[in-house]
C-alpha positions in Angstrom: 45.8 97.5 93.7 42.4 97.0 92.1 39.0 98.3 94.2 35.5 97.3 94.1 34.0 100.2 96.3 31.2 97.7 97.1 33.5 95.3 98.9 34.0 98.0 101.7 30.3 99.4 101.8 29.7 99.0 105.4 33.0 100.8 106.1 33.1 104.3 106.7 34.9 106.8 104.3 38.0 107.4 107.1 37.9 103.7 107.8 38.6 103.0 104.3 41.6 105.2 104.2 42.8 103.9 107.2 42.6 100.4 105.9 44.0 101.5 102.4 47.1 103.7 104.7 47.7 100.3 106.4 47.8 98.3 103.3 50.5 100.6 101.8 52.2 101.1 105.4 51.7 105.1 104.9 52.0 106.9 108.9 48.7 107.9 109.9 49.5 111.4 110.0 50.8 111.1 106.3 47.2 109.8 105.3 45.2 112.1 107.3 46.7 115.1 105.9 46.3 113.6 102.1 43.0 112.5 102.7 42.4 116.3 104.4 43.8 117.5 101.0 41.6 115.2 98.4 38.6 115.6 100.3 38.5 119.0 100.3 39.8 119.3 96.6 37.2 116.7 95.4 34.8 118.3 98.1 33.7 115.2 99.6 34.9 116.1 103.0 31.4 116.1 104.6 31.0 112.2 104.3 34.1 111.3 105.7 32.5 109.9 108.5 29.5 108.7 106.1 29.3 104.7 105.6 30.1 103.9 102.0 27.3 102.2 101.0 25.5 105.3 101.6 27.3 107.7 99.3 26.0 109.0 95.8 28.0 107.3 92.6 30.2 110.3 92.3 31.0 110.2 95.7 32.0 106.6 96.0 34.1 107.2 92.1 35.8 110.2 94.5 36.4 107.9 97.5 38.1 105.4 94.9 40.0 108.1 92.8 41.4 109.5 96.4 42.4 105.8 97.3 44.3 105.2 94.0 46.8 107.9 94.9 46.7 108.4 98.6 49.8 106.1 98.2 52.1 108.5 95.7 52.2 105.7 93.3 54.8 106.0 90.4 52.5 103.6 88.0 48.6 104.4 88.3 46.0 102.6 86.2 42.4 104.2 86.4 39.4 103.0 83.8 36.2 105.2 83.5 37.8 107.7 86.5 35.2 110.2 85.2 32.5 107.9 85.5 29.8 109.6 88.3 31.7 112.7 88.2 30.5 116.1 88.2 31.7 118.5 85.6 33.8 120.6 88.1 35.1 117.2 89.8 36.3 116.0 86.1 38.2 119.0 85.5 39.8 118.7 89.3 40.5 115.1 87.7 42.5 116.3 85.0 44.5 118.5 86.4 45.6 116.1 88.9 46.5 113.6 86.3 48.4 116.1 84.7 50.5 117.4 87.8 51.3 113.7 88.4 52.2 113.4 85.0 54.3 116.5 85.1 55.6 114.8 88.4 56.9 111.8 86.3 54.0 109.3 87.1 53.5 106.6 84.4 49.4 106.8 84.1 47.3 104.5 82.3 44.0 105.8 81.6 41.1 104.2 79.5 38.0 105.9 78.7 35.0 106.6 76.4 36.1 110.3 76.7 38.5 110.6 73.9 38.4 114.9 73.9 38.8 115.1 77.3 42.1 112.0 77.2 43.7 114.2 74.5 44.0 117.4 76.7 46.3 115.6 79.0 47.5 112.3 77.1 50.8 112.1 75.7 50.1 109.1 73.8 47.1 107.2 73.1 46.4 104.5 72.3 42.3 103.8 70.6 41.1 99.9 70.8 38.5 99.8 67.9 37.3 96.2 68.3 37.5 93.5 71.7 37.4 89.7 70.5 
């Protein structure tokens, strides 16, 4: 599933993860309690009842982040997951790839950050030039 975070700014955070629990037919309880955990971990737990549209860039990149593996997916794609991020949020970010990695998730992950990709990257893979 690819987000635009903008496309849900009138919803509110829990609303969001609600919607994104339904999409992925996850129990409510099963949601709150990852949602409980993510938003505490990413500490973004105060604007759960916030409106989107309202949050700061890193909040929203933390929102998106949470939705992407709310769902325990096995294949996870994420481009610029750093952008917006605090420097304590980043390294959070990187060690959650990497227990998901350890866990046996396939993760695709494209950035600019090419130090901080080879602390948890396995293989890489560097595009020098788009045509």
């Amino acid at each position: 599933m690819c987000l635009n975070i903008n496309l849900f700014a009138s919803l509110k955070v829990n609303e969001f993860f609600e919607f994104i629990g339904d999409v992925h037919r996850i129990p409510a309880s099963v949601v709150d309690n990852r949602v409980n955990y993510f938003s505490e971990l990413f500490d973004f737990s105060e604007y759960i009842t916030e409106s989107i549209g309202t949050l700061s860039k890193g909040n929203r990149q933390k929102v998106l982040i949470t939705s992407s593996i709310i769902h325990n997916p096995d294949v996870l794609f994420l481009d610029e997951p750093h952008n917006g991020l605090d420097a304590n949020s980043i390294i959070i970010l990187q060690e959650v790839i990497s227990t998901l990695a350890l866990k046996g998730k396939t993760i695709f992950y494209c950035s600019h950050l090419l130090d901080l990709i080879e602390k948890i990257s396995t293989k890489i893979i560097i595009i020098e030039k788009v045509i």
